[in-house]
C-alpha positions in Angstrom: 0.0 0.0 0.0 0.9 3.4 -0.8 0.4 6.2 1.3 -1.8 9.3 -0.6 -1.4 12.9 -0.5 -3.3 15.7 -1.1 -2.6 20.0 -1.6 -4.5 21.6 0.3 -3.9 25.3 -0.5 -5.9 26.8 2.1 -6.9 25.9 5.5 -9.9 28.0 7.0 -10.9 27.7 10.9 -14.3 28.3 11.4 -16.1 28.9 14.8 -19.4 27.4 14.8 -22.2 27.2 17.7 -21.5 23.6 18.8 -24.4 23.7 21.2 -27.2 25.0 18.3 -25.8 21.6 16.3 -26.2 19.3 18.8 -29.7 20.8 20.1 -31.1 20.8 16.2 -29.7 17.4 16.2 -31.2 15.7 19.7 -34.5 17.2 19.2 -34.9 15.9 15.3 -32.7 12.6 15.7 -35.9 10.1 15.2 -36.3 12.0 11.5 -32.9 12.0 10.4 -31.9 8.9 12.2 -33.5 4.7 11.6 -36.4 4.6 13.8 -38.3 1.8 13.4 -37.7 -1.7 14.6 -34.0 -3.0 14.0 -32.7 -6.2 14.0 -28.4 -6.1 13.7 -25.8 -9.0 13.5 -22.5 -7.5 15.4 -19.6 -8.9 16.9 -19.4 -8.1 20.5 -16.2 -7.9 22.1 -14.8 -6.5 25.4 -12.2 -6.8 27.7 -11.0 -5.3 31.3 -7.9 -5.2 33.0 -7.3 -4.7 36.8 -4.2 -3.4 37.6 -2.7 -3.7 34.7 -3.9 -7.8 34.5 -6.3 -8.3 32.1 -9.5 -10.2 33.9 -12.4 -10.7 31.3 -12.1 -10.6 27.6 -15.4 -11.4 26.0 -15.8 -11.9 21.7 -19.3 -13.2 20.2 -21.2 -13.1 17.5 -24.8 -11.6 18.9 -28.6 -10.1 17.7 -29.3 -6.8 18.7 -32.8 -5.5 18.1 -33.9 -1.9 18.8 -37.4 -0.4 19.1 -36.4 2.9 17.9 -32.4 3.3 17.6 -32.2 5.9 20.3 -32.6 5.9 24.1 -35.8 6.3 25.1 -35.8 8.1 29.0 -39.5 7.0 29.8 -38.9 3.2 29.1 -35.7 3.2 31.0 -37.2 5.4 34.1 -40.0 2.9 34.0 -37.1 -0.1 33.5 -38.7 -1.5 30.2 -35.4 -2.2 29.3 -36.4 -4.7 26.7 -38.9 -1.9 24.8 -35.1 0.4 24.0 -32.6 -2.7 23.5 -32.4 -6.5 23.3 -29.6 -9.1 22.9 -29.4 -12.6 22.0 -26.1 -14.3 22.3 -24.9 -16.4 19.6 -21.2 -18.4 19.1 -19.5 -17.4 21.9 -16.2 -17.5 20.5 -14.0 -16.7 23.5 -15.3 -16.1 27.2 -13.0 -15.6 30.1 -13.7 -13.5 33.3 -11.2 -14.2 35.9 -11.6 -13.4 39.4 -11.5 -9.6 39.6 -10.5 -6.8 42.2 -13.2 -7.5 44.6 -13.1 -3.7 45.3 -14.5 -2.9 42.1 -17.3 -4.9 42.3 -20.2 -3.2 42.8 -22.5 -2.3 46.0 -25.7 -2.7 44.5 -27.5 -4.9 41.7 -29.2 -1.6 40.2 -29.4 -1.1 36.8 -27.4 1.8 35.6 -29.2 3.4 32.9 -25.6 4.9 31.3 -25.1 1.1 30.7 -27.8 0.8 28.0 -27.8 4.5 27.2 -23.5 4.3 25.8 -24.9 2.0 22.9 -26.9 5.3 21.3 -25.6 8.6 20.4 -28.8 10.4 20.9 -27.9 9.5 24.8 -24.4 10.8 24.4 -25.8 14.2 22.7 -28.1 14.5 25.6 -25.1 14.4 27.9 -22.7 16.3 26.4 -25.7 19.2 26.3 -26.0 18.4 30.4 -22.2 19.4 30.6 -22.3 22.4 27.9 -25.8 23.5 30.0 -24.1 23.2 33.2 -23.7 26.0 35.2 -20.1 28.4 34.1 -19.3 25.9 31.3 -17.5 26.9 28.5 -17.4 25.7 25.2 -16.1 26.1 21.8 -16.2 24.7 18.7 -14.8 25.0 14.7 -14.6 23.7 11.1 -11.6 22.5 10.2 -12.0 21.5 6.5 -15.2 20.7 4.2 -15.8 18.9 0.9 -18.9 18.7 -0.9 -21.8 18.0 1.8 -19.4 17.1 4.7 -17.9 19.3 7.7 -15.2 18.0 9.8 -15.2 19.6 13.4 -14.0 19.5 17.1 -15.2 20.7 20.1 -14.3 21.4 23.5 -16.5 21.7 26.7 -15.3 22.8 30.2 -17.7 21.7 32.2 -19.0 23.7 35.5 -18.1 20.1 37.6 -14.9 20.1 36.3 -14.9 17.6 33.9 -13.0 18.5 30.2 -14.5 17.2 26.9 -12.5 17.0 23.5 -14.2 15.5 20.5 -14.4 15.3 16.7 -17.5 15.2 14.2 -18.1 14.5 10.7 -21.2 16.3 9.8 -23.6 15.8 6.7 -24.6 19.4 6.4 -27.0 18.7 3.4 -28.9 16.3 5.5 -28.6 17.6 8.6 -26.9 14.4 10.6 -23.8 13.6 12.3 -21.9 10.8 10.6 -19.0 10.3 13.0 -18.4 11.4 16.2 -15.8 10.7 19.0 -15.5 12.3 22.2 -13.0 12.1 25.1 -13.6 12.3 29.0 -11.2 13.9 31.1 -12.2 13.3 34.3 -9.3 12.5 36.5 -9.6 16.2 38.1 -13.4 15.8 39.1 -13.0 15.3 43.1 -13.0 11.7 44.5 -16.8 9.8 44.7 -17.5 8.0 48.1 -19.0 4.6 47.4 -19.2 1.0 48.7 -17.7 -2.5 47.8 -20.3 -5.3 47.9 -19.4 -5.9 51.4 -20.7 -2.4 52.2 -16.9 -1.3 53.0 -16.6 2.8 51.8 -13.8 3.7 49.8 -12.9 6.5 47.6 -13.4 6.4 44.0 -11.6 8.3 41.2 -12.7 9.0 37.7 -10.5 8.2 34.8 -10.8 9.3 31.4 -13.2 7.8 28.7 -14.1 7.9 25.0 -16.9 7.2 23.1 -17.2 6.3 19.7 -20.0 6.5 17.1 -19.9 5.4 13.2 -22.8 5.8 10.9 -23.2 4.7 7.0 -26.0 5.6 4.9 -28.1 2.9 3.2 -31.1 3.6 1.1 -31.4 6.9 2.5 -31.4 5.7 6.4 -28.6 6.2 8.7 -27.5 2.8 10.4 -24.8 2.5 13.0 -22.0 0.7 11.8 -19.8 0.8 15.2 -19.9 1.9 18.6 -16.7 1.6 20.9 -16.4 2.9 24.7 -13.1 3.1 26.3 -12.2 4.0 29.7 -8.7 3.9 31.8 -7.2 5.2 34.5 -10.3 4.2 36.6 -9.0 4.3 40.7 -9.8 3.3 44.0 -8.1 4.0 47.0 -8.7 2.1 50.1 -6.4 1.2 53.3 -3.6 3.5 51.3 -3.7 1.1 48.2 -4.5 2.6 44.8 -6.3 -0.1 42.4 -7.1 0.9 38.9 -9.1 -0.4 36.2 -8.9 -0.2 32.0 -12.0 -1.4 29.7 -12.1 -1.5 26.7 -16.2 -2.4 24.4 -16.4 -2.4 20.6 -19.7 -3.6 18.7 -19.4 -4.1 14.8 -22.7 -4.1 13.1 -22.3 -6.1 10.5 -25.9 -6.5 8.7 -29.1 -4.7 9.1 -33.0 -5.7 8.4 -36.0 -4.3 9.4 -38.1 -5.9 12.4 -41.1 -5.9 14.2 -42.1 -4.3 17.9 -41.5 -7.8 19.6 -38.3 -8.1 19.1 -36.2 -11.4 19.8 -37.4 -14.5 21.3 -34.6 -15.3 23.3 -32.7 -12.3 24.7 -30.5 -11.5 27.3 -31.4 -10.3 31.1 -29.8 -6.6 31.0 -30.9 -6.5 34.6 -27.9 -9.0 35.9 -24.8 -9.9 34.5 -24.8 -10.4 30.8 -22.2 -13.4 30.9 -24.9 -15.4 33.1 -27.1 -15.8 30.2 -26.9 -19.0 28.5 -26.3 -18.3 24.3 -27.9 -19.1 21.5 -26.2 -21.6 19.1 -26.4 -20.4 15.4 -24.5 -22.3 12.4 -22.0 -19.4 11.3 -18.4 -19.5 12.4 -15.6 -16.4 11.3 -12.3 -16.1 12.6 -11.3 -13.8 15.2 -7.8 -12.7 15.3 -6.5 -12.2 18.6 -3.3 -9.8 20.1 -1.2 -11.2 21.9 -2.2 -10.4 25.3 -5.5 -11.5 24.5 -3.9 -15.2 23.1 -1.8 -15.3 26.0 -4.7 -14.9 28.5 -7.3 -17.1 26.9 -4.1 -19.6 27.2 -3.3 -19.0 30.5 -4.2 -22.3 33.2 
């Protein structure tokens, strides 16, 4: 392969209202976005590391069905989790969850509703508005270069709790949508969080940084996710003067699309426990995964 390269006479940097985008964007995202009843094949794969160990690593081939392809705040208040997003697991190619830092595992059984709500950008929009609306934010935004119908951009937001955002878009001007977007977290200056281990012991909690990513393709005039990845590290917890940190790393590949119906799948995951407890559905379609070498070594390890 040859690397390409282009002129480009003229660079122009161009403010532009970052929070008037995202607001157009949040409160017309079931028109310009697939809203009807989805049914996806994706490759699921995620891993975690504690202390620099790696503890779980996860990659299947799964369904996902969606109502609507966007969080929806009253199903989730009401925890009708299965009316916003469904799973059925299917050949399970490599499953391994070691025995983790007990002091990350968690207090309480309740379901988080970020869990569900880091699978759709509408969510994400609806945060990152939270932290440009919060109180002596500041935020920014520009163009950085355009051709034909598409604007690349980046943003910043200062958050009033402290918390720093720095993200990219790609952005379909002629139809109004946001084709790409990636944003990063930096949270490791937002003061320490009191919580509990499962045991009901207290420690302090820190922050780390995080992105989120969001792909989109167009296909007979509907935008369809093509990827989703989240990405956290430098996750800590201090307790008896010990400082334990965490790394995670989730990345869905939507490989094929089709239209569904409002019932969604017949066997489907419990979203209200552990994932990994569910028992997965054999299907007839084997792919090879290539592994790193970390990941090889650990599925390896006795």
């Amino acid at each position: 392969m040859k690397p390409s390269f282009k002129n480009i006479e003229e660079v122009k940097m161009v403010s532009i209202d970052i929070k008037k985008l995202f607001n157009d964007i949040r409160k017309n995202y079931e028109k310009r976005y697939y809203n009807e009843p989805s049914l996806y094949n994706v490759v699921f794969k995620e891993k975690r590391s504690d202390n620099d160990e790696l503890c779980f690593l996860v990659i299947t081939e799964a369904k996902l069905w969606s109502k609507s392809n966007h969080y929806n705040y009253n199903d989730g208040i009401r925890k009708n989790y299965d009316k916003i997003l469904q799973m059925q697991l299917n050949n399970v190619k490599y499953l391994k969850n070691l025995k983790s830092d007990s002091i990350f595992s968690p207090g309480s059984n309740e379901f988080s509703h970020e869990y569900m709500g880091n699978y759709f950008l509408s969510f994400e929009l609806n945060r990152t508005l939270n932290h440009i609306n919060s109180i002596n934010s500041k935020y920014s935004g520009k163009i950085i270069s355009e051709e034909g119908d598409e604007q690349m951009m980046t943003f910043k937001v200062k958050s009033g709790t402290g918390i720093e955002l720095i993200g990219e878009l790609k952005y379909n001007k002629a139809d109004k949508v946001i084709t790409y977007f990636e944003v990063n977290y930096l949270q490791t200056n937002y003061p320490p969080i009191r919580r509990k281990m499962a045991g009901g012991i207290e420690y302090d909690y820190q922050l780390g940084d995080a992105s989120l990513t969001f792909d989109f393709y167009k296909k007979d005039g509907m935008y369809l996710p093509a990827l989703v990845r989240l990405k956290g590290e430098k996750y800590s917890a201090f307790y008896q003067g010990k400082k334990h940190e965490r790394k995670f790393n989730r990345e869905i590949i939507y490989n094929t699309f089709e239209k569904s119906n409002k019932e969604g799948l017949s066997y489907r995951v419990d979203f209200s426990k552990n994932i990994w407890e569910n028992v997965p559905v054999k299907e007839e379609k084997e792919d090879a995964i290539i592994l790193s070498a970390e990941e090889q070594a650990f599925i390896n390890e006795k």
